[in-house]
C-alpha positions as CSV (number, residue, x, y, z in Angstrom):
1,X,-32.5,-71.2,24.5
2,X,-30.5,-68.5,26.8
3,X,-31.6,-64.6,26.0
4,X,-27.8,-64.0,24.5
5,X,-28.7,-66.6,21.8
6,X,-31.8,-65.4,20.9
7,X,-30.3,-61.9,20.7
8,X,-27.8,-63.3,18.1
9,X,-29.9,-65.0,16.1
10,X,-32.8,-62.1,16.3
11,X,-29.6,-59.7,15.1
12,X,-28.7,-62.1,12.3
13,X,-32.3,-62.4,11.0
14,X,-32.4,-58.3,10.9
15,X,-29.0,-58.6,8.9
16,X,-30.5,-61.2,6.5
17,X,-32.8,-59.0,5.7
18,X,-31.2,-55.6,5.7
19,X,-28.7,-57.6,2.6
20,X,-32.2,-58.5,1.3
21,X,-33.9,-55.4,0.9
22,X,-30.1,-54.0,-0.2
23,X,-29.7,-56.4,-3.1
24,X,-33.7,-55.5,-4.8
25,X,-32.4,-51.7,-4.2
26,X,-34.8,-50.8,-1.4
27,X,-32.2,-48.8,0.3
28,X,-34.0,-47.3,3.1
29,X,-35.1,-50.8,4.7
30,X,-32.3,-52.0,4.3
31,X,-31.1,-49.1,6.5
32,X,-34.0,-49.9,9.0
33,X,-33.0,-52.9,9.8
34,X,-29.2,-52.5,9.8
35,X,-30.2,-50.3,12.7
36,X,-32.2,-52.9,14.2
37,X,-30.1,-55.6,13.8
38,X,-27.5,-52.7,16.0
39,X,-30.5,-52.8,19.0
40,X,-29.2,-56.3,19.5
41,X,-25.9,-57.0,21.3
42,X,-23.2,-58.9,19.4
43,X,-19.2,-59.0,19.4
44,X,-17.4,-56.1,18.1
45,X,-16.0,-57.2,14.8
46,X,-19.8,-58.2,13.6
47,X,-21.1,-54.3,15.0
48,X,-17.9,-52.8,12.9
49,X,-19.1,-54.9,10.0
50,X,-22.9,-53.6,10.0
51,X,-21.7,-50.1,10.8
52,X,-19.6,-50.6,7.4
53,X,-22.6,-51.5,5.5
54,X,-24.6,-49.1,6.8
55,X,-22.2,-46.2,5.9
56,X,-21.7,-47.3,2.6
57,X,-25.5,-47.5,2.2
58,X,-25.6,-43.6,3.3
59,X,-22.9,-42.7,1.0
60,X,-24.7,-44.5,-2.2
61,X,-27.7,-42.2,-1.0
62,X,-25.5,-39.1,-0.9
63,X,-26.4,-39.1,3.2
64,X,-23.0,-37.7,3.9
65,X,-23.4,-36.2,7.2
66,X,-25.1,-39.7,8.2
67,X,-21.8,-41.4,6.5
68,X,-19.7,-39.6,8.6
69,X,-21.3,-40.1,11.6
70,X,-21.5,-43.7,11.6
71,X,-17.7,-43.7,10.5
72,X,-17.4,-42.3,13.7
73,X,-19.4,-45.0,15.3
74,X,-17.0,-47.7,14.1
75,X,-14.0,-45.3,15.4
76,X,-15.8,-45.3,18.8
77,X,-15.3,-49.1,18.2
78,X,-12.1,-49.4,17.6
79,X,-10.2,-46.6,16.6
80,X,-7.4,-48.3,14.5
81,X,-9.8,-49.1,12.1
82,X,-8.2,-47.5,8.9
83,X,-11.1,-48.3,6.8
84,X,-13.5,-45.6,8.7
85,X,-10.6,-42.8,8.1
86,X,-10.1,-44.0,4.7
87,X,-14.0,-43.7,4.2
88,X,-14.8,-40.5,6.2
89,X,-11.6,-39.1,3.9
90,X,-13.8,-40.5,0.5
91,X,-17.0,-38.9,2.0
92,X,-15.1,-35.0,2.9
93,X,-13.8,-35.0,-1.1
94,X,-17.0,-35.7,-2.2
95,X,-18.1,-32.8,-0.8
96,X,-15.5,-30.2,-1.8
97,X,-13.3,-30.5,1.8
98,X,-10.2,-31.2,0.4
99,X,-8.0,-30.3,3.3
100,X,-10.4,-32.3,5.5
101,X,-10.1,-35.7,3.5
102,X,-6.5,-35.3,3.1
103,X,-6.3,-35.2,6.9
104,X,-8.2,-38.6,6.9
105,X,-6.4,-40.3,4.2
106,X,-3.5,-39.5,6.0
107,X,-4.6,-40.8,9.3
108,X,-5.5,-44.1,7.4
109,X,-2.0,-44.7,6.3
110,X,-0.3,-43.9,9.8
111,X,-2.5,-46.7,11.3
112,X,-1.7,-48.5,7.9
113,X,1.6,-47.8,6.0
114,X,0.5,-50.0,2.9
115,X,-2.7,-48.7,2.9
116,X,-2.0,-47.7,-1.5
117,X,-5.4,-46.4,-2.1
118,X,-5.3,-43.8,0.1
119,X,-2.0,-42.9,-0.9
120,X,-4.0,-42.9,-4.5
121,X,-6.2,-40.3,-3.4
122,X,-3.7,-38.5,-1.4
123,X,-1.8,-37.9,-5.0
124,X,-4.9,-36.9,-6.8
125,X,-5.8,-33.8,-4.3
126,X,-2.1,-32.6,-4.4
127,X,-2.7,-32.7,-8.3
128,X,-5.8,-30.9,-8.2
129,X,-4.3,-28.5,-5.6
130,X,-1.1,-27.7,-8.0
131,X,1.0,-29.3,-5.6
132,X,3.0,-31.4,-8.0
133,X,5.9,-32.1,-6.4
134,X,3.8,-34.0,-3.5
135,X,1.8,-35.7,-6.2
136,X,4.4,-36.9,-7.8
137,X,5.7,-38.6,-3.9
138,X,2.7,-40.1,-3.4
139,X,2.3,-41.7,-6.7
140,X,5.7,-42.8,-6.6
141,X,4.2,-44.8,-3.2
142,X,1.6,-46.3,-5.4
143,X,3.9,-47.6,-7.2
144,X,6.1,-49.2,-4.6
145,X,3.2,-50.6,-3.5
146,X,1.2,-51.9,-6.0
147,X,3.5,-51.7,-9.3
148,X,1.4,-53.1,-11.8
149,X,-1.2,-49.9,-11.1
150,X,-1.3,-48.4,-14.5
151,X,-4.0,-46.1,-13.6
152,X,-0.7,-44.2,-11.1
153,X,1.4,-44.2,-13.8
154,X,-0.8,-42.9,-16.6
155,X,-2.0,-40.2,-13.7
156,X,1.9,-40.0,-13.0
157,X,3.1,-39.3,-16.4
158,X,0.0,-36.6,-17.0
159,X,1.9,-34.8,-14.1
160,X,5.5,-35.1,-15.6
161,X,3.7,-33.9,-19.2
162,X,2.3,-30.5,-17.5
163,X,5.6,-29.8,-15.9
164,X,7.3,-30.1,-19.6
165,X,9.5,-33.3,-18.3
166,X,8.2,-35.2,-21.5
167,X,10.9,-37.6,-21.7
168,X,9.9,-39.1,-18.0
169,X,6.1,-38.6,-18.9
170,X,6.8,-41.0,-21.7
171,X,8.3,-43.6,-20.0
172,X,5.2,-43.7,-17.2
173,X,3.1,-43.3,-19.6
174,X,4.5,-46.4,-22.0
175,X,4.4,-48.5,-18.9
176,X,1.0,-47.7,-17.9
177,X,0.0,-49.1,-21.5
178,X,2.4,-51.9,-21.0
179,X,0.4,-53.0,-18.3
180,X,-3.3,-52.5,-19.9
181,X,-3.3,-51.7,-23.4
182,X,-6.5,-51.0,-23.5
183,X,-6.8,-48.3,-20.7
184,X,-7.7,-45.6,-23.3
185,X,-6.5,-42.5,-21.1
186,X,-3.2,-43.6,-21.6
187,X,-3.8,-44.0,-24.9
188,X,-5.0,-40.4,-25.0
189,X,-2.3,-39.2,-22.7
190,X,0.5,-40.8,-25.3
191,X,-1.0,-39.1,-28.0
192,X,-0.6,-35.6,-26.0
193,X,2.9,-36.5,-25.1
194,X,3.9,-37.3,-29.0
195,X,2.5,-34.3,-30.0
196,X,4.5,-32.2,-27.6
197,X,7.7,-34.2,-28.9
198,X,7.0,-33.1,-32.6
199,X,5.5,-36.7,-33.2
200,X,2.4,-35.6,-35.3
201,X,2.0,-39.2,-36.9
202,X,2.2,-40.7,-33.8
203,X,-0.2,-38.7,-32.0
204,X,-2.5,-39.0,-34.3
205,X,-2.4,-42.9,-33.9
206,X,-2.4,-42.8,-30.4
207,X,-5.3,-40.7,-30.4
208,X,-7.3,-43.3,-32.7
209,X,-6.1,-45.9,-30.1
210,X,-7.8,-43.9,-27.8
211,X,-10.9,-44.0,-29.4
212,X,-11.2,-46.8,-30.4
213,X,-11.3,-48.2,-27.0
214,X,-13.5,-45.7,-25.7
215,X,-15.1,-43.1,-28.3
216,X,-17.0,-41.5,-25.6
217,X,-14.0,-39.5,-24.3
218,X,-14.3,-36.0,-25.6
219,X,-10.6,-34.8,-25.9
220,X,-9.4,-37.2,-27.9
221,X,-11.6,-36.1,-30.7
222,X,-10.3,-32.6,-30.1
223,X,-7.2,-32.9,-29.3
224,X,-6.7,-35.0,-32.9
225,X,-8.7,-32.2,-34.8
226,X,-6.0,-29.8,-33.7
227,X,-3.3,-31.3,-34.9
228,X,-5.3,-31.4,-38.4
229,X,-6.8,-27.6,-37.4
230,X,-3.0,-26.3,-37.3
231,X,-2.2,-28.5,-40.4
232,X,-4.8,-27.1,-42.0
233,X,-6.4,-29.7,-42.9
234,X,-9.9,-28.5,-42.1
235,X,-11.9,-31.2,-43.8
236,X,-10.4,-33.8,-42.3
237,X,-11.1,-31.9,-39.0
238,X,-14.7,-31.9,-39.6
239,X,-14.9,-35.5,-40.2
240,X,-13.1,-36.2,-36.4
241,X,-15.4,-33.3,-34.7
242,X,-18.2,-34.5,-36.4
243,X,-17.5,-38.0,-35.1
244,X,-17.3,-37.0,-31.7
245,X,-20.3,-35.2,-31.5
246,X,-22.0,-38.2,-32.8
247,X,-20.8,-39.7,-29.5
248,X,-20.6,-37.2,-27.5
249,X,-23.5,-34.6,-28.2
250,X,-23.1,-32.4,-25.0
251,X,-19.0,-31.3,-25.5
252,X,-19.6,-28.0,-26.5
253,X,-16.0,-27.3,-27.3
254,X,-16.6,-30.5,-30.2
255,X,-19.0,-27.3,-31.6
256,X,-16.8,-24.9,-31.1
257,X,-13.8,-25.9,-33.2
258,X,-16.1,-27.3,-35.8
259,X,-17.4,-24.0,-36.0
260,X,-14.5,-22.7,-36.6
261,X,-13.3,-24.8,-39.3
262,X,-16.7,-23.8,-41.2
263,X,-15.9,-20.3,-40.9
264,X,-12.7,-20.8,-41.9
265,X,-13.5,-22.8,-45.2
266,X,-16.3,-19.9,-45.4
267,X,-19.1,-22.2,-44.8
268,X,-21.1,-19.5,-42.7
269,X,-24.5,-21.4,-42.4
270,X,-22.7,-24.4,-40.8
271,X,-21.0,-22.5,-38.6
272,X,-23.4,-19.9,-37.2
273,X,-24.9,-23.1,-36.5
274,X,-22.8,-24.7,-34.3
275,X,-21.7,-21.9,-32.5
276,X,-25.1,-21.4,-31.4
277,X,-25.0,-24.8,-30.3
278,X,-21.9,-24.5,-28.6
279,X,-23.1,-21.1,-26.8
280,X,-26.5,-23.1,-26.0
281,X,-24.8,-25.8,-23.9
282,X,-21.4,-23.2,-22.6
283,X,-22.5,-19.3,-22.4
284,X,-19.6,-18.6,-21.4
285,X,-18.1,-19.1,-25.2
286,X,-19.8,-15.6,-25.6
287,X,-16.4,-13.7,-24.7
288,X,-14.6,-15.8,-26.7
289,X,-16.2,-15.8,-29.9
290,X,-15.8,-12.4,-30.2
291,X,-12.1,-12.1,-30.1
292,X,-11.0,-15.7,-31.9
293,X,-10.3,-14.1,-35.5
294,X,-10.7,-17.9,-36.7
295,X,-13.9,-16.9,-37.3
296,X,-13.5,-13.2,-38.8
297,X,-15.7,-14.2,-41.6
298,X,-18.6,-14.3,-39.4
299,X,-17.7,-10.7,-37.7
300,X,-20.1,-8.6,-40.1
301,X,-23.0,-11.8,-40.1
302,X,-26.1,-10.2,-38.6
303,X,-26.9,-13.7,-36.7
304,X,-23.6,-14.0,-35.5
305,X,-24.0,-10.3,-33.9
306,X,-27.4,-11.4,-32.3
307,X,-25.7,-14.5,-30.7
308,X,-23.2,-12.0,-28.9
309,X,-25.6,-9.4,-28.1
310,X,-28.5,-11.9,-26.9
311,X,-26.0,-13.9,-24.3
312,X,-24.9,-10.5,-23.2
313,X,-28.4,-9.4,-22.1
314,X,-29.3,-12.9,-20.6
């Protein structure tokens, strides 16, 4: 047996066992002997391959300088290799560098123009930056691209809702639920949109929709409780807040707004209580309380001073 054959085959055992030691979660051997398996020559395409692995492995572990580094590695390689700009752009957002992974998700689509999940996550930071216009473009590419994405519409028609263009944010919205029905943000998202247009029926169904396919989703619990909140319909209120706390005990705002329906049926006891829930899990509540005159009845309540005063010493 020549030396290049043994090389291969000593390279593809490491490999085996680098998947191996991936698969029972034992991370960092795997790692071990992805690197040794990289001591061993071998063509190109099966180096780019292992050098994928491995910086997928690093970006699991939250390595994200290590990541990036091997990213560059498979550049090194070959560097029209989108992937590696697509993933060093993944790796920069995850750690706050949005300008930087912007760069890179760019770079992956001029080496490859169909590349729609970088144009995905090119839309999302122009959202988060406030740059609509652009995130609308870029969605709009999704779309061109891969036009049964309902996850780009529904993000789409979020966009066109916040920029008060609720007729088009219906439309991308409706066809995001056309395509899953069951994609409950969507759901949610049609039940914000009705309630904008005067649909309070409607929203209120849509938000149940929402729920029902996933009742872990805070703000459709809230968002329905307002509509009953301004109709005031405080009871009924209660019953959705105290619903979504049973499935979702950490949303402090779920707290808050029941709170203030106690106070506002003059249930004080019930509503001291959740506010010092609300205040445990979200200080910052403390500035607020003390100005929202929904809950005036609880202004001359001894515990209710305390909460104020003790989060202002802390």
């Amino acid at each position: 047996m020549s030396n290049q054959l043994k090389n291969l085959n000593k390279r593809n055992n490491y490999i085996i066992l680098a998947e191996n030691f991936y698969y029972d979660n034992e991370k960092n051997k795997a790692i071990k002997f992805y690197e040794k398996a990289l001591n061993f020559q071998g063509d190109d395409e099966e180096t780019v391959g292992i050098l994928y692995d491995l910086a997928y492995i690093y970006d699991e572990m939250d390595k994200f300088e290590d990541a990036l580094d091997t990213y560059g590695k498979i550049i090194e390689i070959d560097e029209n290799e989108s992937g590696a700009y697509y993933g060093m752009a993944t790796i920069y957002e995850r750690m706050g560098d949005k300008d930087e992974a912007l760069r890179y998700y760019f770079k992956a689509t001029e080496i490859d123009p169909e590349y729609d999940r970088a144009y995905f996550y090119i839309a999302n930071i122009y959202d988060d930056k406030g740059e609509k216009k652009k995130a609308i473009e870029y969605y709009e590419k999704v779309i061109q691209l891969v036009p049964n994405d309902h996850i780009a519409y529904n993000n789409l028609g979020s966009i066109y809702e916040e920029i008060k263009e609720y007729g088009k944010a219906y439309e991308m919205v409706k066809k995001s639920i056309e395509i899953n029905p069951d994609y409950y943000k969507a759901l949610f998202n049609m039940g914000v949109i009705q309630k904008k247009l005067g649909n309070y029926r409607k929203a209120v169904e849509y938000y149940n929709k929402s729920i029902e396919k996933d009742n872990t989703y805070p703000y459709s619990y809230l968002n329905k409780s307002v509509i009953y909140i301004e109709q005031g319909k405080f009871q009924e209120a209660i019953k959705v807040l105290t619903e979504g706390i049973k499935f979702n005990p950490y949303a402090e705002y779920l707290y808050y707004n029941r709170a203030c329906c106690y106070a506002k049926m003059n249930k004080i006891d019930d509503a001291i209580m959740d506010l010092r829930k609300a205040v445990i899990l979200y200080p910052e509540f403390t500035e607020i309380i003390r100005k929202d005159e929904d809950l005036s009845s609880l202004y001359d309540d001894e515990r209710f001073i305390s909460l104020i005063n003790r989060n202002e010493k802390q």
